[in-house]
Backbone as CSV, one residue per row, in Angstrom:
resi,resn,N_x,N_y,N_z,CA_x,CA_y,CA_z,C_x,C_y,C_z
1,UNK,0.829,-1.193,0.000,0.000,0.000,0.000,0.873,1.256,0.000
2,UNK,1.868,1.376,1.030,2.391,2.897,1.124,3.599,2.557,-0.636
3,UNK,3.659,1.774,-0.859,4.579,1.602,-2.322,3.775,2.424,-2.732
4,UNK,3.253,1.672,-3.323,1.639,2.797,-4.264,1.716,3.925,-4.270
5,UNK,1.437,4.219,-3.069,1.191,5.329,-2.675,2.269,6.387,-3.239
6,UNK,3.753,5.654,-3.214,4.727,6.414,-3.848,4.854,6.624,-4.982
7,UNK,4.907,5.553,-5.309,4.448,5.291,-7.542,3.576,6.342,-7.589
8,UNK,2.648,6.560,-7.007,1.372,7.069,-7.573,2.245,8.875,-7.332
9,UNK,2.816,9.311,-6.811,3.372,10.321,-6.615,4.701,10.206,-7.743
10,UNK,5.524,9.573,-7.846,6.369,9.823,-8.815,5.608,9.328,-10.122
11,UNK,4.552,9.063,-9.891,4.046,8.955,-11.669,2.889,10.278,-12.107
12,UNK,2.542,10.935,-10.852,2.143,12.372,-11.077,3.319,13.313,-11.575
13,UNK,4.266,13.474,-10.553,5.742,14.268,-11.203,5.989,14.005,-11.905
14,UNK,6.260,13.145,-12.686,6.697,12.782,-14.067,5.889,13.328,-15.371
15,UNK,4.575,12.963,-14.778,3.241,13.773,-16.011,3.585,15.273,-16.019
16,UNK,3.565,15.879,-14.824,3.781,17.169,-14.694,5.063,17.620,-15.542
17,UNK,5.653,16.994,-15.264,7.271,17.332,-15.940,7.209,17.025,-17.326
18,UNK,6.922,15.942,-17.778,6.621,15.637,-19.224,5.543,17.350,-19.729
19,UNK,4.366,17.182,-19.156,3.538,17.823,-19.558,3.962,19.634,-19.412
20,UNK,5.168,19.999,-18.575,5.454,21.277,-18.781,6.747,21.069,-19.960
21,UNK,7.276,20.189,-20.016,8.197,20.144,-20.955,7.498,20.150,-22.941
22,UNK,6.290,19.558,-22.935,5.908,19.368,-24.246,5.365,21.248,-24.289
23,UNK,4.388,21.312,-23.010,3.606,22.742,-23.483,5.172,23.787,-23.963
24,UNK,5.904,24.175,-22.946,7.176,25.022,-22.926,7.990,24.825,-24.346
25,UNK,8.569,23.893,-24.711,9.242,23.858,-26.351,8.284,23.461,-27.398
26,UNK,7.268,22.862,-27.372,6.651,22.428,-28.459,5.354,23.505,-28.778
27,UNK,4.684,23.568,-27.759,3.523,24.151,-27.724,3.161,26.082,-27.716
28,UNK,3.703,26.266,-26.558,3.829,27.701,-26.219,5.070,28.975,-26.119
29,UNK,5.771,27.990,-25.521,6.859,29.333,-25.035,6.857,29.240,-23.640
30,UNK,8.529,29.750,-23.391,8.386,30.004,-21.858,7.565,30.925,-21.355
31,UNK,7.458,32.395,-22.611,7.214,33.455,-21.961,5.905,33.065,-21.470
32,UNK,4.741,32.160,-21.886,3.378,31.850,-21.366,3.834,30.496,-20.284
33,UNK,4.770,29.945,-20.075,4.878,28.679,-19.464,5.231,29.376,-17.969
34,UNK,5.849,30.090,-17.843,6.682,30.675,-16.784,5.741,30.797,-15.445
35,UNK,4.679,31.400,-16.083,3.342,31.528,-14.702,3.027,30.831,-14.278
36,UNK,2.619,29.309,-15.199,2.377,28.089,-14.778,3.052,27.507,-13.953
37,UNK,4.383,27.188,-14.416,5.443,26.658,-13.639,5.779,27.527,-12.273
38,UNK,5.265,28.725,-12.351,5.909,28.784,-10.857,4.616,28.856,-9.981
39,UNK,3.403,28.879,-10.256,2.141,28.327,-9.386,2.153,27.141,-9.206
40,UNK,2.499,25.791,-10.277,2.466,24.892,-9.824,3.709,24.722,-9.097
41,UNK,4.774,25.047,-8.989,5.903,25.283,-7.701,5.058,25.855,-6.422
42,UNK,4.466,26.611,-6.279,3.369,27.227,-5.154,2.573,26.110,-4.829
43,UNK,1.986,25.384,-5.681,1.213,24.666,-5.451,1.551,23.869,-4.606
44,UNK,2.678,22.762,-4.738,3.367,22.098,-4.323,4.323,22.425,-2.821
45,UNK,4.703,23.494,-3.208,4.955,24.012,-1.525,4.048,24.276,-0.783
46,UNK,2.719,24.917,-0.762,1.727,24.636,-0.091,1.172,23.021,0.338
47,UNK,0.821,22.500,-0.249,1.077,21.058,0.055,1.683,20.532,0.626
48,UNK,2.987,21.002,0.487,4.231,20.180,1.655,3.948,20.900,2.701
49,UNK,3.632,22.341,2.848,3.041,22.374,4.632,1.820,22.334,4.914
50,UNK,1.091,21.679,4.204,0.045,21.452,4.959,0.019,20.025,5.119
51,UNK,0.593,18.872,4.074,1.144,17.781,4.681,1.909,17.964,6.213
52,UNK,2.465,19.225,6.628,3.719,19.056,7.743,2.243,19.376,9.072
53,UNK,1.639,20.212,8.386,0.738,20.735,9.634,-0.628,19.348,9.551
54,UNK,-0.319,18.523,8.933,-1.956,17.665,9.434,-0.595,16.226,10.054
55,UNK,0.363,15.989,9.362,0.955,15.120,10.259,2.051,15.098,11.334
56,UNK,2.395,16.400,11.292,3.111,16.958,12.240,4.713,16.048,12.326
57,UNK,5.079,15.727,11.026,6.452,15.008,10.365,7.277,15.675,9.414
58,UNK,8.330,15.818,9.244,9.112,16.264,8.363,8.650,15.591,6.623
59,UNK,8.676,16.335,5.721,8.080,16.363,4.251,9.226,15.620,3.760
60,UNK,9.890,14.171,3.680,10.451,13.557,3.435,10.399,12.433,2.603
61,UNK,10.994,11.947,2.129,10.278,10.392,1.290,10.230,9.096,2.639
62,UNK,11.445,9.150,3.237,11.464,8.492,4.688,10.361,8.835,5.260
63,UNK,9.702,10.071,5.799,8.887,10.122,6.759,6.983,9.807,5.842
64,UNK,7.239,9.684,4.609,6.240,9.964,3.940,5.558,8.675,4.076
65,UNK,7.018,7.638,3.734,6.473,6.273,3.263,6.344,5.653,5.202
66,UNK,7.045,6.491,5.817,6.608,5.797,7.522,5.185,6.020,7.688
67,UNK,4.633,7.310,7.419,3.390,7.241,7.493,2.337,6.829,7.005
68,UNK,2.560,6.466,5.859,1.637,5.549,5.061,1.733,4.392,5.277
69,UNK,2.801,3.554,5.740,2.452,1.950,6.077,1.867,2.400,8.218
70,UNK,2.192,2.948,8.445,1.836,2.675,10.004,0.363,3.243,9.862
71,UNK,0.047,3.722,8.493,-1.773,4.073,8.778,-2.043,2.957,8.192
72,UNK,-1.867,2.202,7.201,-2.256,0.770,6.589,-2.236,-0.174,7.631
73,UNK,-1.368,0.278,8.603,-1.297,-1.175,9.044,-1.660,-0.910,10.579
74,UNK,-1.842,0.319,10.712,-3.214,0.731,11.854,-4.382,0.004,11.619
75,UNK,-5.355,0.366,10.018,-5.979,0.038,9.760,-6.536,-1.218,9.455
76,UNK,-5.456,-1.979,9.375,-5.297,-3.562,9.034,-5.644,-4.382,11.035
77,UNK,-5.089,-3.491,11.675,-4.870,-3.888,12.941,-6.588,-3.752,13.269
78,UNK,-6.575,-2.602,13.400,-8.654,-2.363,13.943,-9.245,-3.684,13.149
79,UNK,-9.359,-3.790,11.520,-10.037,-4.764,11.108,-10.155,-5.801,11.387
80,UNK,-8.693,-6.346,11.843,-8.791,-7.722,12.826,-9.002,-7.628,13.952
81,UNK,-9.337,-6.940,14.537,-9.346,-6.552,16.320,-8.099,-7.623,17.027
82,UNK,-6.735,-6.811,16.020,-5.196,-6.839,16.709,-4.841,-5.843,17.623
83,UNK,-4.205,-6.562,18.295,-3.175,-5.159,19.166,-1.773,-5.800,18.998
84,UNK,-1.587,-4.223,18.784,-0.470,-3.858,18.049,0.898,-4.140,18.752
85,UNK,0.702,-3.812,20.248,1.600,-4.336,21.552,1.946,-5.190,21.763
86,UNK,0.400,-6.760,21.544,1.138,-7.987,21.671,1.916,-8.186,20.768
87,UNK,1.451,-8.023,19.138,2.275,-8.406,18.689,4.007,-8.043,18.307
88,UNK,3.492,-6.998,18.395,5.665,-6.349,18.725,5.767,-6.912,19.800
């Protein structure tokens, strides 16, 4: 699950990047690309703190993928009515 979760993030960046790279030389121009690219830079830094302010973790790939398997496997735990104590 938290894999995924990463794929699914480096296969958004990649679109993005592909997709400012075709509009910028093929399509438009920097001089119209330039606005884009730096809102979606805004965009993305907003995101990383509000990722920091709802999980209260450093914006990391380490801390990203810690939090996504310990909520999977929170969630995996309730469904079986595990505790998490005995078993560590």
């Amino acid at each position: 699950q938290a894999n995924m979760v990463m794929m699914a993030g480096l296969l958004t960046l990649s679109a993005q990047f592909g997709a400012f790279v075709y509009t910028t030389y093929f399509m438009f121009g920097w001089d119209i690309m330039e606005a884009f690219t730096y809102f979606a830079g805004q965009t993305m830094l907003m995101g990383a703190y509000v990722y920091f302010l709802m999980v209260k973790r450093d914006h990391s790939l380490e801390s990203m993928w810690e939090v996504s398997r310990d909520r999977f496997r929170t969630r995996l735990f309730r469904k079986y009515s595990l505790n998490a104590d005995e078993i560590e």
